[in-house]
C-alpha positions as CSV (number, residue, x, y, z in Angstrom):
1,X,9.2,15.5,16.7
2,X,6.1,17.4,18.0
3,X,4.9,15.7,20.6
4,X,1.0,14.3,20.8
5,X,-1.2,16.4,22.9
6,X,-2.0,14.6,26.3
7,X,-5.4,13.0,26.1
8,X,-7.1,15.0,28.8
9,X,-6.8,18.4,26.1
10,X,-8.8,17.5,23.4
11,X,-10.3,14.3,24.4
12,X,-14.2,14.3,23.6
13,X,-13.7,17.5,21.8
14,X,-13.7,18.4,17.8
15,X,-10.3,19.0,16.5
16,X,-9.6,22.0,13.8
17,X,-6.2,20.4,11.8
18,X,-5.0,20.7,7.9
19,X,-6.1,18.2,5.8
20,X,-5.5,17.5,1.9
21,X,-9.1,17.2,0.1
22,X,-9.8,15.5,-3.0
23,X,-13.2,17.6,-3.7
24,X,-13.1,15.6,-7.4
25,X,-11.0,13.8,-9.4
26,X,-7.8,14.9,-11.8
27,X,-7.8,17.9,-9.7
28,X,-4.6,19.1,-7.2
29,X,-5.4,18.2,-3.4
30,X,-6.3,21.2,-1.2
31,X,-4.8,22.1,1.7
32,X,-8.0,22.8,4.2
33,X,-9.1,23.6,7.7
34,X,-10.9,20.4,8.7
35,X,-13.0,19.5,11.6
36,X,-12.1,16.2,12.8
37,X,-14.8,14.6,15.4
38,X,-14.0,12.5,18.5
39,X,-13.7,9.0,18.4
40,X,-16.7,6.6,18.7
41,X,-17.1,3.4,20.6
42,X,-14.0,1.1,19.3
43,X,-12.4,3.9,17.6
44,X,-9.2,6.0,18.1
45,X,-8.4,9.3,17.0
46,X,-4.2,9.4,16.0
47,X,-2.1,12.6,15.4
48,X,-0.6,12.0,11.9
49,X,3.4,12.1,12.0
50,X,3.9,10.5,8.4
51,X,2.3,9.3,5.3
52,X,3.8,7.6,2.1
53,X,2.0,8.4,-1.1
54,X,1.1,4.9,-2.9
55,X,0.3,4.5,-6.4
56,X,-3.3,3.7,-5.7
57,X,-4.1,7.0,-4.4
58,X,-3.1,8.4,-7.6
59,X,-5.0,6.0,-9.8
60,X,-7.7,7.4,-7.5
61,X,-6.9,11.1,-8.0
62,X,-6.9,10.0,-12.0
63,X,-10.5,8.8,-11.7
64,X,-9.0,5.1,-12.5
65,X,-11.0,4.0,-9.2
66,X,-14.4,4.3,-8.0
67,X,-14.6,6.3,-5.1
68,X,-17.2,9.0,-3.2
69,X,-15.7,12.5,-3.6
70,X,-14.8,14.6,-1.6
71,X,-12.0,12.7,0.2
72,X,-9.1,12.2,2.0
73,X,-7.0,10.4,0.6
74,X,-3.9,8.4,2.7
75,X,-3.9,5.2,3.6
76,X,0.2,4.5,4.6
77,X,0.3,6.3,8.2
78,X,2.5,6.5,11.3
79,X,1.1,8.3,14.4
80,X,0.8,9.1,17.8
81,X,-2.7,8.0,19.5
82,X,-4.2,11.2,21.1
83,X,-7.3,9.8,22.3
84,X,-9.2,6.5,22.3
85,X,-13.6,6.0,22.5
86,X,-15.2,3.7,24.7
87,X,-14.2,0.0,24.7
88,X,-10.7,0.7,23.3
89,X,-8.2,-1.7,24.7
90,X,-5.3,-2.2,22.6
91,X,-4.1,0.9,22.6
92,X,-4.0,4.2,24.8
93,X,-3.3,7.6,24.2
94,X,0.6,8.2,23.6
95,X,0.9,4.9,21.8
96,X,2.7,4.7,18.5
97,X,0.7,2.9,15.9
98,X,0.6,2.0,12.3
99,X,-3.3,2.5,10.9
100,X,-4.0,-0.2,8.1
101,X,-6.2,0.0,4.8
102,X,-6.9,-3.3,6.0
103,X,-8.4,-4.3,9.2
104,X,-8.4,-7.2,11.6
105,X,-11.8,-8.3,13.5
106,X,-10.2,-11.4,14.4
107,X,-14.3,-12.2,14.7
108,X,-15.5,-12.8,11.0
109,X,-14.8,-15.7,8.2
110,X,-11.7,-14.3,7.0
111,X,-9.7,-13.6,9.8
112,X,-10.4,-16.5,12.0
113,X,-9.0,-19.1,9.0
114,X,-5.4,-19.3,9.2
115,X,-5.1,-18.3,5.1
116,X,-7.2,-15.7,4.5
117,X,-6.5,-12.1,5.6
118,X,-9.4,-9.8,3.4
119,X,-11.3,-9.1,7.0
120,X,-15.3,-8.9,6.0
121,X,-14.9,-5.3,8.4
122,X,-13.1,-3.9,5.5
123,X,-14.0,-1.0,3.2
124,X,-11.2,-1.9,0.4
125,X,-13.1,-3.7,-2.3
126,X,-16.7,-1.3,-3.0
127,X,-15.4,1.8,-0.9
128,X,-18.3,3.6,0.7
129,X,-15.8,6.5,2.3
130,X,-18.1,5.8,5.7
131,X,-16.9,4.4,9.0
132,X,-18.5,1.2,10.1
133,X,-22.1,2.9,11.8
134,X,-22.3,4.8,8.0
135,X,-21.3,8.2,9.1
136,X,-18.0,10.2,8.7
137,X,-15.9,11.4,11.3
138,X,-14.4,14.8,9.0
139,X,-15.8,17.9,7.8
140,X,-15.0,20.6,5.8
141,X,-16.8,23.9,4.3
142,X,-19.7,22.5,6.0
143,X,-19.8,19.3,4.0
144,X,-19.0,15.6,5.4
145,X,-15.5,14.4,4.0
146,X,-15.0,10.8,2.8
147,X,-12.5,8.3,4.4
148,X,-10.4,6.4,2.4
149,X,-10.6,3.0,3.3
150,X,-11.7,4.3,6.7
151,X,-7.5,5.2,7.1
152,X,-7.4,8.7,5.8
153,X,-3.6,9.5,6.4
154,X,-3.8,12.7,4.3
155,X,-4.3,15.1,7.4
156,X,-2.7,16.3,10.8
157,X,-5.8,14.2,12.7
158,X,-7.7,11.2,11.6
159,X,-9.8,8.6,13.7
160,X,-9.1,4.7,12.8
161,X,-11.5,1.8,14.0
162,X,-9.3,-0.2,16.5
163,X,-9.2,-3.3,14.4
164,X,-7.3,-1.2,12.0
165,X,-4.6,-0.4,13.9
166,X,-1.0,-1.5,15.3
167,X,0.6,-0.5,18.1
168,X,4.7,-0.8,17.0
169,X,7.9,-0.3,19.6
170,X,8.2,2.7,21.0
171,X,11.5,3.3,19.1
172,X,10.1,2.8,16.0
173,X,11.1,5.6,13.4
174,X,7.9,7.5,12.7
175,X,9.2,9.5,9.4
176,X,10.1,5.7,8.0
177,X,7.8,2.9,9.4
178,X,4.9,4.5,7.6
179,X,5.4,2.5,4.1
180,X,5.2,-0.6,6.5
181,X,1.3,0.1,6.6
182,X,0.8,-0.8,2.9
183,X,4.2,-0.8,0.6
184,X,6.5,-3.1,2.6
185,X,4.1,-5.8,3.4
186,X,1.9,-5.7,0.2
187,X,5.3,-6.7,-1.6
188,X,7.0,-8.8,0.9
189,X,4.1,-11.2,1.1
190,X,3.6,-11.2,-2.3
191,X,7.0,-13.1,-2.3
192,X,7.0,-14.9,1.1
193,X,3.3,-15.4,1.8
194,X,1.7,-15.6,-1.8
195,X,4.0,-16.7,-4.8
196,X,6.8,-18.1,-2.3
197,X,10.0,-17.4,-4.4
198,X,12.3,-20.1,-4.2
199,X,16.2,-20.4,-4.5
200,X,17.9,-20.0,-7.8
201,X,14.5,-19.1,-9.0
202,X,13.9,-16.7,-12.2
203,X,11.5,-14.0,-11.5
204,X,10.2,-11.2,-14.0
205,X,8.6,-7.8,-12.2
206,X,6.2,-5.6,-14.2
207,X,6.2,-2.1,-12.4
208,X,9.7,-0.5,-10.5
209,X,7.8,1.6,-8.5
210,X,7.0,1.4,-4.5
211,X,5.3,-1.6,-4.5
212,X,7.6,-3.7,-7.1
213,X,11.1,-2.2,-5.8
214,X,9.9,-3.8,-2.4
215,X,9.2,-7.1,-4.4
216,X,12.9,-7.0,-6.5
217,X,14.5,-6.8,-2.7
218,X,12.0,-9.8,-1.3
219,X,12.8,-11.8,-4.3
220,X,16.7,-10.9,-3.9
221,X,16.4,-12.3,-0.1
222,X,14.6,-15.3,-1.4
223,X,17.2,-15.7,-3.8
224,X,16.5,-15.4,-7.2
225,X,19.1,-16.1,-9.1
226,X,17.3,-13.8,-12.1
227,X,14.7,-10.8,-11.6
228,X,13.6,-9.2,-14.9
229,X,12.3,-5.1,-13.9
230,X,9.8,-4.0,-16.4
231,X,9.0,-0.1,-16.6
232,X,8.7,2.3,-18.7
233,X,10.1,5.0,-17.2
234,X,13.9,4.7,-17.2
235,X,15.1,6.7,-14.5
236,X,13.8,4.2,-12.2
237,X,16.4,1.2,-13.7
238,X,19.9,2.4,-11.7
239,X,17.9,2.2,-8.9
240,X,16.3,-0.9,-9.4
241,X,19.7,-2.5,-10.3
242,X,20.6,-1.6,-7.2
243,X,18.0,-3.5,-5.3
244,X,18.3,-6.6,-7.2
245,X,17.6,-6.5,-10.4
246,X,19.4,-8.1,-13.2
247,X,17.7,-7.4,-16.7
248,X,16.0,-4.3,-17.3
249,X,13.4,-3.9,-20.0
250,X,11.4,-1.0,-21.1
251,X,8.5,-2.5,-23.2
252,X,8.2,0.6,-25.4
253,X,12.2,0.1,-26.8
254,X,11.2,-3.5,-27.7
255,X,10.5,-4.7,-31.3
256,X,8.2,-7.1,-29.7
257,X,5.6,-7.9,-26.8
258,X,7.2,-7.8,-23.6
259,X,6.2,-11.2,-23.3
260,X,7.6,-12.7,-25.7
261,X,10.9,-11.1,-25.3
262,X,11.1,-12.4,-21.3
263,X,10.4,-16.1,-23.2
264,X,12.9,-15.7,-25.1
265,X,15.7,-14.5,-22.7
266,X,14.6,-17.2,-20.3
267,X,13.8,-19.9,-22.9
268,X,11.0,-21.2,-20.7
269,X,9.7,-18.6,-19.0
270,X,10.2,-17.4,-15.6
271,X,9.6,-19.3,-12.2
272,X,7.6,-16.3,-10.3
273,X,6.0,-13.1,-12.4
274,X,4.4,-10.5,-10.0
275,X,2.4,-7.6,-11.7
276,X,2.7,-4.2,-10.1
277,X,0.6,-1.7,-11.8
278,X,-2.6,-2.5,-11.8
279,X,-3.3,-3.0,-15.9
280,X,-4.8,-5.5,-17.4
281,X,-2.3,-5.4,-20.4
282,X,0.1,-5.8,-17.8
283,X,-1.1,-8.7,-15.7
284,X,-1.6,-10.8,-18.9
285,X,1.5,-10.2,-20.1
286,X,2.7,-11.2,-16.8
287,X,0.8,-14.7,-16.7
288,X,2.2,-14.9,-20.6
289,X,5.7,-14.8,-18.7
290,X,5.7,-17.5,-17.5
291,X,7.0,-21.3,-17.2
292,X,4.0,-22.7,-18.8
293,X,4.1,-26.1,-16.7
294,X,4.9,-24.7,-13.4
295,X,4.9,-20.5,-13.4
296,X,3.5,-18.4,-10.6
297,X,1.8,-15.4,-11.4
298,X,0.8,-12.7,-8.8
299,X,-1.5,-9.8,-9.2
300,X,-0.3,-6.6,-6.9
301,X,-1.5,-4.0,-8.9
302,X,-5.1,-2.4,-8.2
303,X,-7.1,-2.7,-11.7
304,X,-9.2,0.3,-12.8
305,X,-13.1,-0.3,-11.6
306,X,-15.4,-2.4,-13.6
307,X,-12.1,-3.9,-15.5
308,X,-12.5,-7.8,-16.8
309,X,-9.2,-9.8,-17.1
310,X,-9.8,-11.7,-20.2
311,X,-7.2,-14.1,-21.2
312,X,-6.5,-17.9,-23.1
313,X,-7.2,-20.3,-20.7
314,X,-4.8,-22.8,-21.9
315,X,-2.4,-20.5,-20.1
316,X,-3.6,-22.2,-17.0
317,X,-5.0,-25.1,-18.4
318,X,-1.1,-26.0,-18.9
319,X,-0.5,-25.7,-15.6
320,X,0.5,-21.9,-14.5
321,X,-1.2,-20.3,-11.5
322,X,-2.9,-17.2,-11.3
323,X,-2.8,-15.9,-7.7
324,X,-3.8,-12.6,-5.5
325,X,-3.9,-10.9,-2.6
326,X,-4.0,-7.4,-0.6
327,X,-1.4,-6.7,1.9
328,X,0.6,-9.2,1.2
329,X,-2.3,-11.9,3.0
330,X,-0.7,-10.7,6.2
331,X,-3.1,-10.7,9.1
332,X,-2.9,-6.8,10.3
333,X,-2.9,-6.5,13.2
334,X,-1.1,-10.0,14.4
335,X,2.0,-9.2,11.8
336,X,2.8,-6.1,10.8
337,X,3.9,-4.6,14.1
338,X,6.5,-8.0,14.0
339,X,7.7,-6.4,10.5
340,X,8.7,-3.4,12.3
341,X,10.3,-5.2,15.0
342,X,12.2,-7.3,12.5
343,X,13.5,-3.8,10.7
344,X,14.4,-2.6,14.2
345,X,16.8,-5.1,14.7
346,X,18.1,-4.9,11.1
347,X,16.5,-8.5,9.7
348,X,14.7,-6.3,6.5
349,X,15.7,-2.8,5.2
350,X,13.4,-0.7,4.0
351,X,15.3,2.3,4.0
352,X,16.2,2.5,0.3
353,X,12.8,2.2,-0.3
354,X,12.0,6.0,0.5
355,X,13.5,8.6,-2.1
356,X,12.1,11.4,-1.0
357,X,10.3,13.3,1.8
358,X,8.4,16.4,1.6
359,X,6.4,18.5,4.3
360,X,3.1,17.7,4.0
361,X,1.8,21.3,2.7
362,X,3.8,19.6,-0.8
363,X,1.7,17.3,-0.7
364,X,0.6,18.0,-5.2
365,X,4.7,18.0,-5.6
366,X,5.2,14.5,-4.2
367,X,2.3,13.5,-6.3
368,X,4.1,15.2,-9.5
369,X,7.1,12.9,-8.2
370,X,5.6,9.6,-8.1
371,X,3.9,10.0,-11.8
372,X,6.8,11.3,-13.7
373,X,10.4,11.3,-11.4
374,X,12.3,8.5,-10.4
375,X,10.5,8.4,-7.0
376,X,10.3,5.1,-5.4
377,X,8.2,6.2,-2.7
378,X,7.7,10.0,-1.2
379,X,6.6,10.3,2.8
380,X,4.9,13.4,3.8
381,X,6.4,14.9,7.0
382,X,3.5,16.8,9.5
């Protein structure tokens, strides 16, 4: 591993670094010189070492999501801090960290209540692409760059607010502990923090990528006694057998609405339903999984901009529950670096969550992978 430049080198200086711009949507990245500024007060600028590529920055590159072009995409990052702006105490230059697409003031509403994690300092739900004073720290041709979710994870430099950053043991796995920014506690909270899968319980998932392989294993260690994968692509079923999964169903091959078929094999309905895509055909065919009288459905899945859910409401008048959350309602900052210190001493695996890695320069091949392969999740490599 190339190690980070020392602090005192490019400190308070612009840095020239690849980066992958999205200049528009349903368009390849480009790979381009970019000019990445020095951090501000109560920011850090991090020398990229990995990036996973998540689902929701391809339903961004597919226009599915409103956000300012041009951008850089990447928001599932392992680095190396190479220099930190004034009033930076948490970390130091040297320090490996995990950026989140989700900060942690540990000041507003959100954080300081013990249930809620959605920190007010965020920029996840109406992106502007701007850091918190309304300015961006990249350029590129001569034009101002977008961040994504002010992460960015897409390039060899990127500057983070501190709030949205993790320091993690220095023996931390850089190539791996990436997905543990968005993938791994998106979809074990889903099950521990949000639904809270039960023993012997039946579960149904809707989606075997990233995000929903990392629920069939959470549900597995809860232990579900049943957990129904839904997909339609195919080549992801031996896989997801492997992690857990029991029944799987490809709602395309069915005679009938996946729905009704997951009734019928359950005869009630299933305990726990987790969405994972981000449809709205999906998430109500989820909810329609379920136990009418007790069920738990959770939404995971990132809907398109401007969608409407629109359902019966008998489904919860009977008495299911409809439940959400982003990163699994973990608070940042305070648990995610413990999720990496839990996978260092071998209480969770992630490992068979990664299928591939690429170097980054491949960056439009591991997006070909996660839209039609049997990809689970691909890391970039800088």
């Amino acid at each position: 591993m190339e190690p980070a430049k020392l602090s005192t080198e490019t400190a308070n200086q612009v840095i020239t670094c690849r980066a992958a711009v999205a200049w528009k949507a349903n368009a390849p990245l480009s790979i381009e010189k970019v000019e990445v500024d020095p951090p501000k007060t109560g920011e850090v600028r991090i020398k990229i070492i990995s990036s996973g590529v998540c689902g929701t920055d391809n339903h961004i590159l597919e226009g599915k999501n409103e956000i300012p072009f041009p951008i850089i995409l990447g928001h599932e990052g392992a680095g190396i801090v190479e220099s930190i702006g004034k009033g930076v105490t948490t970390v130091k230059p040297g320090d490996k960290v995990l950026m989140f697409p989700l900060p942690e003031c540990r000041e507003c509403d959100s954080c300081l209540n013990p249930k809620g994690n959605l920190c007010l300092k965020g920029d996840v739900l109406s992106p502007t692409g701007l850091m918190l004073d309304g300015t961006s720290r990249f350029t590129c041709r001569g034009k101002k760059i977008y961040h994504l979710y002010r992460t960015s994870t897409f390039t060899e430099y990127t500057v983070v607010h501190e709030i949205a950053l993790g320091k993690i043991d220095a023996a931390a796995p850089l190539d791996k502990v990436c997905i543990m920014s968005c993938e791994v506690p998106t979809s074990f909270g889903a099950v521990f923090n949000t639904a809270k899968v039960t023993p012997g319980s039946t579960c149904v998932v809707f989606g075997l990528g990233g995000i929903g392989s990392a629920i069939v294993m959470a549900c597995k260690a809860s232990g579900a006694s049943r957990i129904i994968g839904v997909d339609i692509n195919e080549q992801k079923f031996p896989r997801a057998r492997a992690l857990g999964v029991t029944d799987c169903l490809n709602p395309r091959n069915l005679k009938k609405p996946v729905q009704e078929v997951v009734m019928e094999m359950t005869g009630v309905g299933v305990d726990f339903a987790f969405e994972a895509i981000g449809l709205i055909d999906t998430m109500v065919a989820a909810l329609e999984s379920c136990n009418l009288s007790y069920g738990v459905c959770v939404i995971v899945g990132a809907a398109p901009s401007n969608s409407k859910l629109s359902f019966d409401p008998m489904l919860i008048l009977s008495g299911r529950t409809l439940k959400g959350g982003i990163l699994g309602v973990y608070k940042t900052r305070d648990c995610i670096p413990k999720l990496v210190t839990d996978y260092l001493q071998n209480k969770i695996n992630i490992d068979p969550l990664i299928t591939h890695k690429l170097p980054f320069e491949r960056i439009n091949e591991a997006f070909k992978l996660l839209q039609n392969g049997p990809c689970i999740r691909c890391v970039l490599l800088f």
